[in-house]
C-alpha positions in Angstrom: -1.8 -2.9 12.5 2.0 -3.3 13.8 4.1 -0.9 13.6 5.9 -3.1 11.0 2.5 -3.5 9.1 1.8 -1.8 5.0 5.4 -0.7 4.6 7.1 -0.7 7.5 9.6 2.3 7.5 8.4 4.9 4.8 5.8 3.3 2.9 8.8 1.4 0.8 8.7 -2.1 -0.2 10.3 -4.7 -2.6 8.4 -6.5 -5.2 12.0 -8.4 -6.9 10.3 -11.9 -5.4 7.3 -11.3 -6.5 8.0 -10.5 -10.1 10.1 -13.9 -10.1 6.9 -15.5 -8.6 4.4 -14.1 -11.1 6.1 -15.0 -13.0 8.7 -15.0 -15.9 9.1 -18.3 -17.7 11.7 -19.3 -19.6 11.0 -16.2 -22.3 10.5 -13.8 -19.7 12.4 -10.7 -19.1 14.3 -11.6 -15.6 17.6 -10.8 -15.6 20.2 -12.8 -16.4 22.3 -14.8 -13.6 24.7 -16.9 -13.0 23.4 -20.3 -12.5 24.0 -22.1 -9.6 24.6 -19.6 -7.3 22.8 -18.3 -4.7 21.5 -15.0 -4.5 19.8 -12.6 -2.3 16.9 -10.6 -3.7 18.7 -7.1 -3.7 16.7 -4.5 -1.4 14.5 -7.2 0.0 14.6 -8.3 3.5 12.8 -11.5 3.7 12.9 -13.1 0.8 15.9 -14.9 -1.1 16.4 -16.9 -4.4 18.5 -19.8 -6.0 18.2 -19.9 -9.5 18.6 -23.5 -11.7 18.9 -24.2 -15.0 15.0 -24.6 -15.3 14.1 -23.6 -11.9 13.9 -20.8 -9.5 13.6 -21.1 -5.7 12.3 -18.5 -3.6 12.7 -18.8 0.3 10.0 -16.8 1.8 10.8 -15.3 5.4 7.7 -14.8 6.7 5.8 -18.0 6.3 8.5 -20.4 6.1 8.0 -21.6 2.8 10.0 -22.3 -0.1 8.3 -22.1 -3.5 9.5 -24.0 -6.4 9.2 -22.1 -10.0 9.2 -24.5 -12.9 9.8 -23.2 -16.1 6.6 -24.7 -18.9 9.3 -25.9 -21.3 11.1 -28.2 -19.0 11.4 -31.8 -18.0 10.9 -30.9 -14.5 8.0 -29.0 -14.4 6.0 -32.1 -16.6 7.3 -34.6 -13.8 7.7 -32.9 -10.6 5.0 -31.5 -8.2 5.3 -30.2 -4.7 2.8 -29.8 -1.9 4.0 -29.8 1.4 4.1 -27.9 4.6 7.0 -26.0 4.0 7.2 -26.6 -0.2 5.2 -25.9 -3.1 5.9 -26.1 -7.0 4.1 -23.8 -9.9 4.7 -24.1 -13.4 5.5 -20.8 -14.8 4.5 -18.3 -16.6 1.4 -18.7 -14.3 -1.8 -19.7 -16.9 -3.9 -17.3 -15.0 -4.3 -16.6 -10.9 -7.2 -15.2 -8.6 -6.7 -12.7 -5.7 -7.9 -12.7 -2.1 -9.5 -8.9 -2.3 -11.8 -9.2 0.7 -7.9 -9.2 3.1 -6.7 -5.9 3.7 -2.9 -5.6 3.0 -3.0 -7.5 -0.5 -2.7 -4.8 -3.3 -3.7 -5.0 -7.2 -1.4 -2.3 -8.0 1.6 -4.6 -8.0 0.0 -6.9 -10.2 -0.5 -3.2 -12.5 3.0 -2.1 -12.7 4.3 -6.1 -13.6 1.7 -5.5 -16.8 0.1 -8.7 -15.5 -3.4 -7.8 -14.5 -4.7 -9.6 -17.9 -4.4 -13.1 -16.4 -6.1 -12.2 -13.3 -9.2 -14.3 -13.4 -11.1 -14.4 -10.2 -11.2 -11.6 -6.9 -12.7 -12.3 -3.9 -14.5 -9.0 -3.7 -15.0 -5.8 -5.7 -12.9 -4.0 -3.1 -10.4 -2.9 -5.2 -9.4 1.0 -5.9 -8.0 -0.2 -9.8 -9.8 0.9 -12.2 -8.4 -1.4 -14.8 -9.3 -4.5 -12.6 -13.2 -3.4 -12.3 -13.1 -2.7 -15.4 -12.0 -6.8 -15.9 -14.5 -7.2 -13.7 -17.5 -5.6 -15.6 -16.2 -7.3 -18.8 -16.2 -10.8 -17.3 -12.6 -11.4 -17.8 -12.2 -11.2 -14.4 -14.6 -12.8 -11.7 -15.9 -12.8 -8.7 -15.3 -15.8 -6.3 -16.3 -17.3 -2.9 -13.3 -16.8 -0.9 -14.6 -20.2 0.9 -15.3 -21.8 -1.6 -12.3 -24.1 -1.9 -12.8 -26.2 -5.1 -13.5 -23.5 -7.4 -10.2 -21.7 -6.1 -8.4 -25.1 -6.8 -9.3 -24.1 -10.2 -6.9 -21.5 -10.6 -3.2 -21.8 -11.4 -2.0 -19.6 -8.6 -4.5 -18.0 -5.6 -2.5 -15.2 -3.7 -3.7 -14.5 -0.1 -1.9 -12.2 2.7 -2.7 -14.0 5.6 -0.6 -17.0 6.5 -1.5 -18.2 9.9 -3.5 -21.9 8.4 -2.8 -24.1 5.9 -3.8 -23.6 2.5 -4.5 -25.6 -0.7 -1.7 -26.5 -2.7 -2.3 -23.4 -5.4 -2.3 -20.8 -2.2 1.1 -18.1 -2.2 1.3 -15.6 0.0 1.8 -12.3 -1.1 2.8 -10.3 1.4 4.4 -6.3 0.4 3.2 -4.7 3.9 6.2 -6.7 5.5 9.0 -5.5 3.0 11.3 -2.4 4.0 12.6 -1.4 0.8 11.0 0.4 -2.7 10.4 -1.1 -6.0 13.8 -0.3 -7.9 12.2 1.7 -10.4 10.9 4.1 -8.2 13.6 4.1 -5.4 16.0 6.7 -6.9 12.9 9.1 -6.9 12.2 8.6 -3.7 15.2 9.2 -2.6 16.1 12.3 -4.5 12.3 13.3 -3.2 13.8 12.8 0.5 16.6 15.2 -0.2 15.0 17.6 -2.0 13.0 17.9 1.2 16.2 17.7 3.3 17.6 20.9 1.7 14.0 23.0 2.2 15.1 26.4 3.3 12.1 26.9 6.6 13.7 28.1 9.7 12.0 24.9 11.6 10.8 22.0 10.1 7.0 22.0 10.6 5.5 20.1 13.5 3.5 17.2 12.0 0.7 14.9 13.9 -1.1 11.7 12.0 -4.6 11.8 14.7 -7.5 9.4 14.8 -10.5 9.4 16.7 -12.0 5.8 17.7 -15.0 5.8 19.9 -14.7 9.0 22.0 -11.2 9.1 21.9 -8.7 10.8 20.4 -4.8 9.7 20.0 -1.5 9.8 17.8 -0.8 7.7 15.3 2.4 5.1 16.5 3.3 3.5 13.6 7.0 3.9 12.7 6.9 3.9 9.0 4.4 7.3 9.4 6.9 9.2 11.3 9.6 7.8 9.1 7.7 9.7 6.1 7.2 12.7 8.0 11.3 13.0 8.3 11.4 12.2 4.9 9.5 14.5 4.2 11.3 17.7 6.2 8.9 17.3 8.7 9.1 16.9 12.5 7.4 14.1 14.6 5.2 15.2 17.4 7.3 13.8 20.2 7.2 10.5 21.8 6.4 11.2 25.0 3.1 13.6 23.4 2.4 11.0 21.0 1.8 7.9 23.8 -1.1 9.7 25.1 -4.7 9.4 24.2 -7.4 11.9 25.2 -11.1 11.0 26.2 -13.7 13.5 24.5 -15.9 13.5 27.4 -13.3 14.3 30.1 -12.8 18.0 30.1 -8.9 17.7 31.1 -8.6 15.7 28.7 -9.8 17.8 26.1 -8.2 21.0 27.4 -4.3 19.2 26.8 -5.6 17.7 23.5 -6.2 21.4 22.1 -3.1 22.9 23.7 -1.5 20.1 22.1 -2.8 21.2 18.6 -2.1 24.3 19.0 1.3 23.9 18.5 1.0 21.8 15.3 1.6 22.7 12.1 0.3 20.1 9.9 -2.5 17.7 10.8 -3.1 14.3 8.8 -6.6 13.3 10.3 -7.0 9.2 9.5 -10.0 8.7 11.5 -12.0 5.8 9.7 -15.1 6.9 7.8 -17.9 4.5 6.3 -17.9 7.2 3.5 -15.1 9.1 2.9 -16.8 11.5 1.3 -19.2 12.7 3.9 -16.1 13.5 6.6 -15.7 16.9 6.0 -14.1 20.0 8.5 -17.4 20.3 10.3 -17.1 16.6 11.2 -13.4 17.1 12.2 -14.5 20.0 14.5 -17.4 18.3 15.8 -15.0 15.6 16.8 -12.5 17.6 18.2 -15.3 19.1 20.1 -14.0 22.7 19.8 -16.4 26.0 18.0 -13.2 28.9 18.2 -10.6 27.1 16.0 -8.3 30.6 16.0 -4.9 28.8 18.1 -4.8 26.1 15.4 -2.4 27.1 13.4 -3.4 24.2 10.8 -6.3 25.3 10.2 -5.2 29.3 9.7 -2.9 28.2 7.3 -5.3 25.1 5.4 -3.1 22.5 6.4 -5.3 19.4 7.6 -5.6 16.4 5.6 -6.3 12.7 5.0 -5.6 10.1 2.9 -9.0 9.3 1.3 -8.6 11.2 -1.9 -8.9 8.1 -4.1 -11.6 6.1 -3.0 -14.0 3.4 -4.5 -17.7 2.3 -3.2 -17.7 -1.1 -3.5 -21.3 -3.4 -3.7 -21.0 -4.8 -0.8 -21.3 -1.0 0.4 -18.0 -0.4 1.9 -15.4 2.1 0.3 -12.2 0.8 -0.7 -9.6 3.5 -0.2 -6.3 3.5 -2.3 -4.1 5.0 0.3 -4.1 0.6 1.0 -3.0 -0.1 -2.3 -1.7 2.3 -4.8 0.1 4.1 -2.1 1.4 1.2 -1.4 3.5 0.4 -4.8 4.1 4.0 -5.5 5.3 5.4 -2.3 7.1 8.3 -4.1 3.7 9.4 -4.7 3.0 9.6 -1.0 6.3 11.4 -0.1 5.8 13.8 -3.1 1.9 14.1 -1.3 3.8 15.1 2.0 6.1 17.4 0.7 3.7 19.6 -0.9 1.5 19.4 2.7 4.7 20.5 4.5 5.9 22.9 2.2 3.0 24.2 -0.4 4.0 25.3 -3.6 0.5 25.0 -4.8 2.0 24.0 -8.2 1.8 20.1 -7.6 -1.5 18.5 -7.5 -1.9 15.4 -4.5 -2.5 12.2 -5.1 -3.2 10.3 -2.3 -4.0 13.3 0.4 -6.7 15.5 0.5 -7.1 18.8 2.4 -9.6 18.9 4.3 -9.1 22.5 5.5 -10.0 23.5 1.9 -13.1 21.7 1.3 -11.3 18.9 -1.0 -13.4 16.4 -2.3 -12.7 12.6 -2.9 -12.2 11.4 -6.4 -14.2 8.2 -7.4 -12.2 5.6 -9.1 -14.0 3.3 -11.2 -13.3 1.1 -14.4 -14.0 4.4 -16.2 -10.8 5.5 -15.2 -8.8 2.8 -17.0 -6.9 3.7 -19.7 -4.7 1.1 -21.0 -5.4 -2.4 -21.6 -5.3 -4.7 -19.5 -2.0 -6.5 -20.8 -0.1 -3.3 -20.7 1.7 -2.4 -17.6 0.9 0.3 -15.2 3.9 3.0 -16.0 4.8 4.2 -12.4 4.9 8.2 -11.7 8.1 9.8 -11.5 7.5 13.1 -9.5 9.6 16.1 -11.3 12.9 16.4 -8.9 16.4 18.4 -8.8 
């Protein structure tokens, strides 16, 4: 992933567009506008709108296109039709819609919070770490599909994909929240009272904090930007730049020596080493990676403070496991911030959502379409973490 990549800076995003694009139709509950004028999404970087009388426009960014919105009720939408290279047209509300699931970096959740998840009709795979969408799934409202299997997408109103690099049918959007900068309104005030609730934490120092990952015998620091961005957020402190660049071969015993002095000096470790099963990557596999039997200098592990971010999880039938830290962390990135806070600065009084501690034996938690409780057609009510 770029550095850019799932929520550049912080985790945050904008979903403004994409609630215009799924879609309100002429009785839906966008807000009101003056027509004519053009208008930039507020908070979003890459997307803008122009708004008609019976028409929206949305200029996407990041793919170059321009999709047309047609209200159902209008004269245009029963005589006009778009496909080109650079415009396509959609009569909205949208009828129903299928998801490319099998892509990394597309997530339900947004379809959750819009309260639109009953008109999802097909996924590409079971994936999915939303327990109201398998729960579609099981019921046959929603099914599964052949991501190659072009006509039967063509049957579909709307297919949303996150990869943009070839041309597509004429029903294909992208939907792209990795590449936004900025939060869903309704949850950006908590974020950001979140961010200086941790700003005015009383600690002498800020606690050191290092995202690790080990990948084929090597151990190295995480380098995306929008980590280290949480970590500040947070009250914490970036390992620094010039630590971070390195990488550290297990089997080179210099290596290994600077790696531990390195964690020595850490505070709080966030271990994101990819696992086939979450559930089975425990602290005696972290140790057996790290290679080290005397753990005493690590002052992370005196004071239970390693974690990842595979608390929510799903085993799909394919046999993968879907983890949620790609998706509902990805809507809800007060949750995350509210995750890191309490890893930085333990109260003990707020339960995680997102992070488990691995220092303390946490277990994953299953989702599955047990763990829906709402119907379908209502929306997902996003958390708002307590804050003064």
């Amino acid at each position: 992933m770029s550095s850019t990549s799932w929520v550049a800076t912080a985790l945050l995003l904008s979903s403004s567009c994409f609630y215009l694009f799924l879609l309100q139709g002429a009785d839906g509950a966008a807000p009101a506008v003056q027509v004519g004028n053009i208008s930039r999404v507020e908070d979003a970087q890459y997307f803008h709108i122009y708004y008609g009388q019976s028409f929206k426009v949305i200029k996407n960014s990041i793919d170059g296109k321009s999709y047309l919105l047609m209200q159902s009720n209008s004269r245009m939408a029963s005589k006009a039709k778009y496909c080109t290279g650079r415009i396509k047209s959609f009569v909205i509300p949208l009828s129903n819609y299928s998801l490319d699931t099998s892509t990394p970096g597309l997530p339900v959740s947004f379809f959750e919070l819009l309260g639109l998840l009953e008109g999802l009709k097909g996924i590409t795979s079971d994936s999915v770490t939303s327990g109201c969408a398998l729960r579609s799934l099981s019921s046959g409202s929603t099914v599964m599909v052949n991501k190659t299997d072009a006509p039967l997408l063509k049957q579909f109103t709307a297919h949303f994909v996150s990869i943009v690099d070839e041309e597509r049918a004429c029903n294909y959007a992208a939907f792209m929240p990795m590449q936004e900068i900025t939060p869903l309104q309704v949850v950006k005030s908590n974020y950001l009272c979140l961010t200086n609730m941790a700003a005015n934490q009383t600690a002498r120092f800020k606690p050191v904090v290092a995202w690790v990952e080990y990948n084929k015998g090597i151990w190295s620091f995480a380098k995306e930007s929008y980590k280290q961005q949480l970590v500040t957020d947070a009250g914490g402190e970036n390992v620094d730049d010039s630590i971070a660049s390195n990488s550290y071969v297990v089997s080179n015993p210099d290596d290994m020596d600077n790696f531990h002095a390195i964690l020595c000096t850490i505070d709080v470790v966030i271990d994101q080493t990819s696992a086939p099963a979450p559930g089975q990557y425990t602290l005696s596999t972290f140790m057996e990676n790290v290679d080290v039997s005397d753990n005493s200098c690590f002052v992370f592990l005196t004071n239970q403070s390693l974690w990842r971010y595979d608390k929510r999880v799903r085993a799909s039938a394919s046999g993968g496991q879907a983890v949620d830290w790609f998706d509902g962390a990805i809507s809800q990135p007060q949750l995350v911030l509210a995750d890191l806070i309490e890893a930085f600065f333990p109260t003990g009084n707020y339960t995680t959502t997102f992070l488990r501690n691995l220092a303390k034996g946490e277990e994953v938690a299953e989702v599955g379409s047990e763990t829906c409780e709402r119907s379908s057609s209502a929306p997902l009510e996003p958390t708002i973490v307590p804050c003064q």
